[in-house]
N, CA, C and O atoms as CSV, one atom per row, in Angstrom:
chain,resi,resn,atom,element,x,y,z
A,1,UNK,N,N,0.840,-1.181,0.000
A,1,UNK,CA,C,0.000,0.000,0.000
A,1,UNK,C,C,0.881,1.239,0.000
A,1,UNK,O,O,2.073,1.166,0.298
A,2,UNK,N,N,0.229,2.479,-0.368
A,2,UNK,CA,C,1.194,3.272,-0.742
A,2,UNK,C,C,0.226,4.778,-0.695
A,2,UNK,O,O,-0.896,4.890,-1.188
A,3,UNK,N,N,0.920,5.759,-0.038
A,3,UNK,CA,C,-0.484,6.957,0.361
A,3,UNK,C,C,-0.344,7.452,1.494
A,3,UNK,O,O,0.741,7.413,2.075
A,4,UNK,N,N,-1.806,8.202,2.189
A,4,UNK,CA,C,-1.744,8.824,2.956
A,4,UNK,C,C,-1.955,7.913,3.905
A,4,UNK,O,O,-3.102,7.503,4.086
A,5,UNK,N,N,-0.434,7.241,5.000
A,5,UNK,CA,C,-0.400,6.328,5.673
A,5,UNK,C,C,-1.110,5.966,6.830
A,5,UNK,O,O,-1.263,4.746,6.792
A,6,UNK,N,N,-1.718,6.542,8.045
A,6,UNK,CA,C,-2.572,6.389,9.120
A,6,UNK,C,C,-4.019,5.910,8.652
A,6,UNK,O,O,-4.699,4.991,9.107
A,7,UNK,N,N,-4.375,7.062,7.303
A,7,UNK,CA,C,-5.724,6.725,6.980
A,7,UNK,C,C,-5.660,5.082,6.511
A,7,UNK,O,O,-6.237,4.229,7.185
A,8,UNK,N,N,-4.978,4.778,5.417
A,8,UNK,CA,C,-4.636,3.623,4.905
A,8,UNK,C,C,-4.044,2.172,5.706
A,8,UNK,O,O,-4.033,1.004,5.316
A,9,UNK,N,N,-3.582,2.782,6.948
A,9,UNK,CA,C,-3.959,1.467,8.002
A,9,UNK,C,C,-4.601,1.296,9.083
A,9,UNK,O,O,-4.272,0.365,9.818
A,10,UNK,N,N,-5.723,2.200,9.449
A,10,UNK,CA,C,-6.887,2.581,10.081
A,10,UNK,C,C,-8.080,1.221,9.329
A,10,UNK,O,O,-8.711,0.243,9.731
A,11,UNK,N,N,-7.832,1.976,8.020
A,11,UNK,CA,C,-9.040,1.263,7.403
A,11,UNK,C,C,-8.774,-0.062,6.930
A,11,UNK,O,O,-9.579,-0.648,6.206
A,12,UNK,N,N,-7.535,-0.637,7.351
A,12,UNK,CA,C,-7.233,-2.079,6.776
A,12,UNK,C,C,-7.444,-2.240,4.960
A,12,UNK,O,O,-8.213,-3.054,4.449
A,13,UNK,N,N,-6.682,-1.391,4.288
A,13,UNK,CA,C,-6.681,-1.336,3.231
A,13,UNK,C,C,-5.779,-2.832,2.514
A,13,UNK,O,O,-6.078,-3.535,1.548
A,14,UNK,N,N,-4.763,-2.890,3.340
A,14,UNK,CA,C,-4.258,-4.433,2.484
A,14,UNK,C,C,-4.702,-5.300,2.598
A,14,UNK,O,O,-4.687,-6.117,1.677
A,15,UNK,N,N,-5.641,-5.692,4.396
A,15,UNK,CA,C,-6.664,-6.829,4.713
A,15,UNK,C,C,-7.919,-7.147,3.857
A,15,UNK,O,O,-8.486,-8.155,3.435
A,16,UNK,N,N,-8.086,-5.752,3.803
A,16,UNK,CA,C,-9.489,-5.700,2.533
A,16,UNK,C,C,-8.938,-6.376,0.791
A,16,UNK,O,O,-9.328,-7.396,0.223
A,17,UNK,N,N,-8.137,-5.555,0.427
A,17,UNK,CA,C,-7.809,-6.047,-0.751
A,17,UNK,C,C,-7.555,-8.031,-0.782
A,17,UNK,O,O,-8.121,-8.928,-1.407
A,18,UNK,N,N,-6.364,-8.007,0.286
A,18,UNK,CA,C,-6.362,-9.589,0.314
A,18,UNK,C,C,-7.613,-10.302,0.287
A,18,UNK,O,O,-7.826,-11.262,-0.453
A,19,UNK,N,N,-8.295,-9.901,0.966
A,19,UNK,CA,C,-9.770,-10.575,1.534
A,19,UNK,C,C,-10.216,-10.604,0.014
A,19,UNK,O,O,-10.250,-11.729,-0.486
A,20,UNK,N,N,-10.516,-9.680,-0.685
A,20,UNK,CA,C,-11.375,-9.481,-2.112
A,20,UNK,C,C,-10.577,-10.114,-3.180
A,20,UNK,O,O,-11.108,-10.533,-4.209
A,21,UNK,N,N,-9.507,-10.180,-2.988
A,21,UNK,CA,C,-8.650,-11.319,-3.608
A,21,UNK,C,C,-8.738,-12.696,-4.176
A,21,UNK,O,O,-8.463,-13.406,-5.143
A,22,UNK,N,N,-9.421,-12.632,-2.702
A,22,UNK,CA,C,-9.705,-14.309,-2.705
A,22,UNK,C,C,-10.986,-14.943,-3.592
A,22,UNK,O,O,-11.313,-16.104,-3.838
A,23,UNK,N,N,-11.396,-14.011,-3.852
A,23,UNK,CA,C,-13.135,-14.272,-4.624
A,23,UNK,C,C,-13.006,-13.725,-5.759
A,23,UNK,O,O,-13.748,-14.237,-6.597
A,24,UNK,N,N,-12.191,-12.663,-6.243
A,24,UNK,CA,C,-11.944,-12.039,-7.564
A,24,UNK,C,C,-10.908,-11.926,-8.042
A,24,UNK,O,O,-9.881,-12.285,-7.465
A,25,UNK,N,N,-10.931,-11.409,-9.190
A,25,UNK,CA,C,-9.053,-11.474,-9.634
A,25,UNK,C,C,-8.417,-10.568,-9.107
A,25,UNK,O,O,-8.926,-9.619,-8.510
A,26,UNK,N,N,-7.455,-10.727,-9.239
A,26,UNK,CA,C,-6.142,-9.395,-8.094
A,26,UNK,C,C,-6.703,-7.925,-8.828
A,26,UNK,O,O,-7.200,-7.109,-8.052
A,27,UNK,N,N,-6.634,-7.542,-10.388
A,27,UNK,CA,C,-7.383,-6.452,-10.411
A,27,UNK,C,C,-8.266,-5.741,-10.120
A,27,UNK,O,O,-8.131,-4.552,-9.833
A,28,UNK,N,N,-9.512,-6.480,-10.153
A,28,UNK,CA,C,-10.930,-6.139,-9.421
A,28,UNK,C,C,-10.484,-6.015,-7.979
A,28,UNK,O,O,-10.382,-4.878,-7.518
A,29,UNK,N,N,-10.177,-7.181,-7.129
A,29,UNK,CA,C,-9.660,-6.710,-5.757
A,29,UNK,C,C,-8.840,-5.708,-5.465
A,29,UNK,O,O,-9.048,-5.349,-4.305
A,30,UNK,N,N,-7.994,-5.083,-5.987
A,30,UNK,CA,C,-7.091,-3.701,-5.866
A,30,UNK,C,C,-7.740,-2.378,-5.966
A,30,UNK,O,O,-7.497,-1.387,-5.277
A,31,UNK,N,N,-8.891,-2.543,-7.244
A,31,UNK,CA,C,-9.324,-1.535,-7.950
A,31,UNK,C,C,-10.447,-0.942,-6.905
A,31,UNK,O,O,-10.320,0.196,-6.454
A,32,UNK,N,N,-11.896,-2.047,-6.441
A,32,UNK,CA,C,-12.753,-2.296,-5.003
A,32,UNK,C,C,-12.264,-1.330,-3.837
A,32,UNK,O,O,-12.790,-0.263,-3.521
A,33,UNK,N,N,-10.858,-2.084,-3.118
A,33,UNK,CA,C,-10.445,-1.769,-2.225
A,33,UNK,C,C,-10.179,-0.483,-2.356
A,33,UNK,O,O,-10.711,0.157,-1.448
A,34,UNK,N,N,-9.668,0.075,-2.993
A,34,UNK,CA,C,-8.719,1.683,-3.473
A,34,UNK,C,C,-10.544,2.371,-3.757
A,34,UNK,O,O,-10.508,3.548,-3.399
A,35,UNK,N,N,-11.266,2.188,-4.004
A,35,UNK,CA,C,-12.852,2.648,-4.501
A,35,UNK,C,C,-13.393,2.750,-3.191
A,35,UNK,O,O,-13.890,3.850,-2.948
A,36,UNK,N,N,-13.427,2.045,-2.429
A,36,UNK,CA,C,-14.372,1.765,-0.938
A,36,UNK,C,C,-13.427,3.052,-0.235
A,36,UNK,O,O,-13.881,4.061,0.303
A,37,UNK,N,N,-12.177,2.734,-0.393
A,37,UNK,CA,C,-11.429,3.680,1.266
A,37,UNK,C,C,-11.856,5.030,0.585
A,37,UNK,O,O,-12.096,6.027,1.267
A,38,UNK,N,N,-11.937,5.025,-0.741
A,38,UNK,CA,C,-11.995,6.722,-1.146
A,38,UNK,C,C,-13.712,7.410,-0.841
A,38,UNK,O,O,-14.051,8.537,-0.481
A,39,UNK,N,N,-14.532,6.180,-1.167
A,39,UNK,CA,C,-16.184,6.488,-0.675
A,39,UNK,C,C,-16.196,6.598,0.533
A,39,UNK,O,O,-17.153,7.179,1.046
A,40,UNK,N,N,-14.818,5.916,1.604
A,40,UNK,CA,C,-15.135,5.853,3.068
A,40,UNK,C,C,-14.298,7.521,3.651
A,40,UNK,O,O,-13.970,7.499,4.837
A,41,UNK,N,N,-14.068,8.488,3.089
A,41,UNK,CA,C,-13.588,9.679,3.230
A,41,UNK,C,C,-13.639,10.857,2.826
A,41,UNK,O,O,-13.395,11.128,1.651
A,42,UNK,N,N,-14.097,12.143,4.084
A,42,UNK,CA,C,-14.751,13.095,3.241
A,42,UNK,C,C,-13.771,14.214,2.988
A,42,UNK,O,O,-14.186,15.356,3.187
A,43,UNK,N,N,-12.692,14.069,2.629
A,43,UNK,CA,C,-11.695,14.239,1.942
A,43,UNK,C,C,-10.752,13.697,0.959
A,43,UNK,O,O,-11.001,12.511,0.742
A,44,UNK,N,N,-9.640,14.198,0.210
A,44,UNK,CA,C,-9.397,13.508,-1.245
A,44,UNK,C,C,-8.254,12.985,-0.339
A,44,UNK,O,O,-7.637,13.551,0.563
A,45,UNK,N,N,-8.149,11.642,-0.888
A,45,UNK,CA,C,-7.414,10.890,-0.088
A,45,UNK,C,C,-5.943,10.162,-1.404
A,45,UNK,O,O,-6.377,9.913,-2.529
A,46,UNK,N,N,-4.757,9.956,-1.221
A,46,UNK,CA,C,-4.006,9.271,-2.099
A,46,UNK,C,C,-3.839,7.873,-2.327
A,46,UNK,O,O,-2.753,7.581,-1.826
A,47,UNK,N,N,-4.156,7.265,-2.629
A,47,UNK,CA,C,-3.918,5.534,-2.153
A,47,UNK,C,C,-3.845,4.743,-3.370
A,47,UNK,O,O,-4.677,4.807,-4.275
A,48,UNK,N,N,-2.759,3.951,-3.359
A,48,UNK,CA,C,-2.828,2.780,-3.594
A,48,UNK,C,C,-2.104,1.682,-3.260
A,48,UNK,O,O,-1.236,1.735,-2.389
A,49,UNK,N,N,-2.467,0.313,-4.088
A,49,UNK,CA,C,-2.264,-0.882,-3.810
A,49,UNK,C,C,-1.862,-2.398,-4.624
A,49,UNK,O,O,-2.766,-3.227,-4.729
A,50,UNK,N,N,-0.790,-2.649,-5.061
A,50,UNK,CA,C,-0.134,-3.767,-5.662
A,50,UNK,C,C,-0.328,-4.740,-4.748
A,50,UNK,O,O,-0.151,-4.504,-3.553
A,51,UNK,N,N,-0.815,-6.266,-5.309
A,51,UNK,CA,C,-0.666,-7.694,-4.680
A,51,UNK,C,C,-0.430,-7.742,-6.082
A,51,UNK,O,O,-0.319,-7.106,-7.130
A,52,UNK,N,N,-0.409,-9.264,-5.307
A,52,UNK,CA,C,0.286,-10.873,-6.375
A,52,UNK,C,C,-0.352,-11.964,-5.412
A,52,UNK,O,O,-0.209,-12.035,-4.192
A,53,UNK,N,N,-0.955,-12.647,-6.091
A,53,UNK,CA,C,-1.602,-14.116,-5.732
A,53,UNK,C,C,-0.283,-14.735,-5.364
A,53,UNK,O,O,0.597,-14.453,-6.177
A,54,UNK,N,N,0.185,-15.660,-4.161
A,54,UNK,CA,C,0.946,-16.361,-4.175
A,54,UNK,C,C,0.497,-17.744,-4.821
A,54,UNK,O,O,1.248,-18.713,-4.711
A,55,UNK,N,N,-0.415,-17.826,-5.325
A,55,UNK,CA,C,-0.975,-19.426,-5.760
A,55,UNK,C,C,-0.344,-19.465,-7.488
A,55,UNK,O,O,0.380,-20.128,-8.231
A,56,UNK,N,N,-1.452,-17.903,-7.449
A,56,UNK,CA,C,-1.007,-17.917,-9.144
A,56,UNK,C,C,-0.523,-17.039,-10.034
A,56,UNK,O,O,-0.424,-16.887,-11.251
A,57,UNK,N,N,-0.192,-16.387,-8.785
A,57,UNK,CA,C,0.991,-15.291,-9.148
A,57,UNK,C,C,0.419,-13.918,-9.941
A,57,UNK,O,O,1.166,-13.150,-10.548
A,58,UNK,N,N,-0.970,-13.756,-9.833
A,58,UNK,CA,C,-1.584,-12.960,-10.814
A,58,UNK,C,C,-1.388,-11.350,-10.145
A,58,UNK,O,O,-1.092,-11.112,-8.974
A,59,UNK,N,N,-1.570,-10.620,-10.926
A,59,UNK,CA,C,-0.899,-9.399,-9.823
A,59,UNK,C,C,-2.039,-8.717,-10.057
A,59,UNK,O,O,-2.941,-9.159,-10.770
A,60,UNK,N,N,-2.068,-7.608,-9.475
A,60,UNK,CA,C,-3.304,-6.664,-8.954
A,60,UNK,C,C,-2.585,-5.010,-8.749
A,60,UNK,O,O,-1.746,-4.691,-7.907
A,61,UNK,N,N,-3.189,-4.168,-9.758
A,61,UNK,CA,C,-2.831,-2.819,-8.928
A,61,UNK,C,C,-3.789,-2.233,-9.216
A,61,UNK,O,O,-4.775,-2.723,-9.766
A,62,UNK,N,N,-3.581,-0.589,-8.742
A,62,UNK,CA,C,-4.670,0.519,-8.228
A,62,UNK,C,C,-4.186,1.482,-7.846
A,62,UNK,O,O,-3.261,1.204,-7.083
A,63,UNK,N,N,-4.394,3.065,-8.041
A,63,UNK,CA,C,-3.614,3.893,-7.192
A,63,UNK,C,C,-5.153,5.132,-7.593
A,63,UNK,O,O,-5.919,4.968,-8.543
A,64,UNK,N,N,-5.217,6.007,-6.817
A,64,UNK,CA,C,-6.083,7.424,-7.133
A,64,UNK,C,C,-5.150,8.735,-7.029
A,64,UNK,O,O,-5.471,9.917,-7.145
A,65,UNK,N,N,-3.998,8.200,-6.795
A,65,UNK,CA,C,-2.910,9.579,-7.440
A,65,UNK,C,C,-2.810,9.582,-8.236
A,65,UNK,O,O,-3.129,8.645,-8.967
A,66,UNK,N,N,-2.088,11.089,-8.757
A,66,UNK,CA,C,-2.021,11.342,-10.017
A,66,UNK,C,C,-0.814,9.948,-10.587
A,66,UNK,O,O,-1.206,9.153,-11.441
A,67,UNK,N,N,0.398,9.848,-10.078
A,67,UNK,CA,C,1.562,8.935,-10.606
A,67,UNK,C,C,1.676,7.699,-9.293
A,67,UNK,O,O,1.687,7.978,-8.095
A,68,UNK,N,N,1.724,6.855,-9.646
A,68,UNK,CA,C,2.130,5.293,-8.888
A,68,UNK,C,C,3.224,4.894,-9.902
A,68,UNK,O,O,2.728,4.807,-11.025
A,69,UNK,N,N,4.661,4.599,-9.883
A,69,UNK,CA,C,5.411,4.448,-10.866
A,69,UNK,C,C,4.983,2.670,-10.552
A,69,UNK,O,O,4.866,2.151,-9.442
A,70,UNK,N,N,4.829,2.073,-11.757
A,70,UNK,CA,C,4.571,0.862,-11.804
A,70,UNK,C,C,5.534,0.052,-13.019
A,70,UNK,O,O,5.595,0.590,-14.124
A,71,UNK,N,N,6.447,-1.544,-12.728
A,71,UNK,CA,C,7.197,-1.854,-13.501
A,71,UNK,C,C,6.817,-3.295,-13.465
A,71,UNK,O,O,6.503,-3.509,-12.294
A,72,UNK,N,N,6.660,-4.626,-14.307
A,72,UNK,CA,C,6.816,-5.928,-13.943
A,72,UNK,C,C,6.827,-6.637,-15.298
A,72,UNK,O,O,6.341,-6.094,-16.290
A,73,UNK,N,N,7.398,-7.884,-15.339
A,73,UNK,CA,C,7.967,-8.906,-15.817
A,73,UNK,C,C,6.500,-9.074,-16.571
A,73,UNK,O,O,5.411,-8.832,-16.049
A,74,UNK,N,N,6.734,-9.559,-17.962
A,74,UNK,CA,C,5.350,-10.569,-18.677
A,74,UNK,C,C,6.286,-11.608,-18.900
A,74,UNK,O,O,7.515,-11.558,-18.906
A,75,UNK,N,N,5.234,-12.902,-19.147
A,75,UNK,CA,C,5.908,-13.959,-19.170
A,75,UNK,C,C,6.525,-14.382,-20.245
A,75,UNK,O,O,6.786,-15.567,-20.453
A,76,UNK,N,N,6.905,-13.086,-21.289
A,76,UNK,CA,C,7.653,-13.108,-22.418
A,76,UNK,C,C,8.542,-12.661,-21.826
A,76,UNK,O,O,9.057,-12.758,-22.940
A,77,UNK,N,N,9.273,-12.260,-21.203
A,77,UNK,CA,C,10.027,-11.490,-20.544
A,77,UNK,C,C,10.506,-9.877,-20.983
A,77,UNK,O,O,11.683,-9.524,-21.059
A,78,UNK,N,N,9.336,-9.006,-21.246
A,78,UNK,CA,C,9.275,-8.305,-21.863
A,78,UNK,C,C,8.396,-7.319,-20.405
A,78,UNK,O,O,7.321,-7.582,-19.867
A,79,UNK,N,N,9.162,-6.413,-20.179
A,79,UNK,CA,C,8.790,-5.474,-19.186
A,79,UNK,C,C,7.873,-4.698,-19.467
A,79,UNK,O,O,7.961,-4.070,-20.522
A,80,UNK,N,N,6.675,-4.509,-18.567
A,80,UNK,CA,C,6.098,-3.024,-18.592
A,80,UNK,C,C,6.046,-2.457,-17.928
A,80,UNK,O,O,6.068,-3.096,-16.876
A,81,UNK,N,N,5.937,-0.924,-17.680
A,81,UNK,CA,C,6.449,-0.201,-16.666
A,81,UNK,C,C,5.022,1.408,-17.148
A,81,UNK,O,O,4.051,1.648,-17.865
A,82,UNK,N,N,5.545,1.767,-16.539
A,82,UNK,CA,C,4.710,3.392,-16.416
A,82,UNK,C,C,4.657,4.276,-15.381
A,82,UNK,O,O,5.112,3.923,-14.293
A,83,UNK,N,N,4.123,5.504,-15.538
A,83,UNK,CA,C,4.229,6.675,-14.277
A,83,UNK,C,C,2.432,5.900,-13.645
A,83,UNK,O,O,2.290,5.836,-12.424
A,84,UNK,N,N,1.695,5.584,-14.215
A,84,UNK,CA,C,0.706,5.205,-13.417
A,84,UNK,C,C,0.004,4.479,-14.493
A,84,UNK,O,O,0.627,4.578,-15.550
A,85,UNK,N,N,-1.207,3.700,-14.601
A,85,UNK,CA,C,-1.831,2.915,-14.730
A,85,UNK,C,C,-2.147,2.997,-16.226
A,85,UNK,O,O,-2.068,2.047,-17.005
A,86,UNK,N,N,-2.590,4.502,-16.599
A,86,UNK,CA,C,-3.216,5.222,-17.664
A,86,UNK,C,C,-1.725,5.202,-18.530
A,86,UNK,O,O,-1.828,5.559,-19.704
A,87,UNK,N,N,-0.268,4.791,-18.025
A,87,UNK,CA,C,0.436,5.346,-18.796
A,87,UNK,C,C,1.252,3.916,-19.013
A,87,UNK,O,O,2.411,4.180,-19.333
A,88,UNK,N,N,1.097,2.970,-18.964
A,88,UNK,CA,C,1.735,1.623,-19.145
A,88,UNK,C,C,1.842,1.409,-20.615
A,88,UNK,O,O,1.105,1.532,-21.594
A,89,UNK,N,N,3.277,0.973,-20.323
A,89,UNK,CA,C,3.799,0.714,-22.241
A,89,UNK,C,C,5.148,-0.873,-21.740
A,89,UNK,O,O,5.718,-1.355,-20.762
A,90,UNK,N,N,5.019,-1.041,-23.083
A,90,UNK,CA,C,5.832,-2.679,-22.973
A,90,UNK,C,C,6.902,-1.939,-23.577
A,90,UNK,O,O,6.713,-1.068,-24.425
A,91,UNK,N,N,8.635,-2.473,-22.902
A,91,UNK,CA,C,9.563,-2.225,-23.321
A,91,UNK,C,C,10.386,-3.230,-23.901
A,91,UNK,O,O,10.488,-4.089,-23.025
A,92,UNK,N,N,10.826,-3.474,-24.588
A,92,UNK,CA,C,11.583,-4.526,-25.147
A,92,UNK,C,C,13.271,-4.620,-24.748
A,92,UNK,O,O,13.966,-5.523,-25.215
């Protein structure tokens, strides 16, 4: 998790995501969790949140800042990376 830190472990933001994890894919669970803490605050709040399934390794992110720098492996071994979510490109 990654943000405005007290709020973000007040509200059990990684317990939640894990929890939603378990019933949906790591995206939907990241995306949920990061959606709920921001409906649960009456102020603009920063947050986000990367998992990975340890079963199946599927990964999950989310952020409501403007930039989350985000980087990881495809199983071509062909990297993608970006300043945030909206900005992901494959590098060779």
């Amino acid at each position: 998790c990654t943000g405005v830190g007290e709020y973000i472990l007040v509200n059990l933001l990684a317990a939640k995501t894990a929890a939603k994890a378990k019933i949906m894919p790591s995206m939907n669970a990241a995306s949920e969790a990061v959606n709920e803490l921001l409906k649960s605050s009456n102020k603009k709040v920063d947050a986000g949140v990367i998992l990975i399934k340890k079963e199946t390794q599927q990964y999950g992110f989310y952020h409501s800042s403007v930039h989350m720098p985000i980087a990881f492996l495809n199983d071509d071994e062909t990297i993608t990376s970006g300043l945030s979510i909206n900005d992901l490109h494959v590098n060779i």
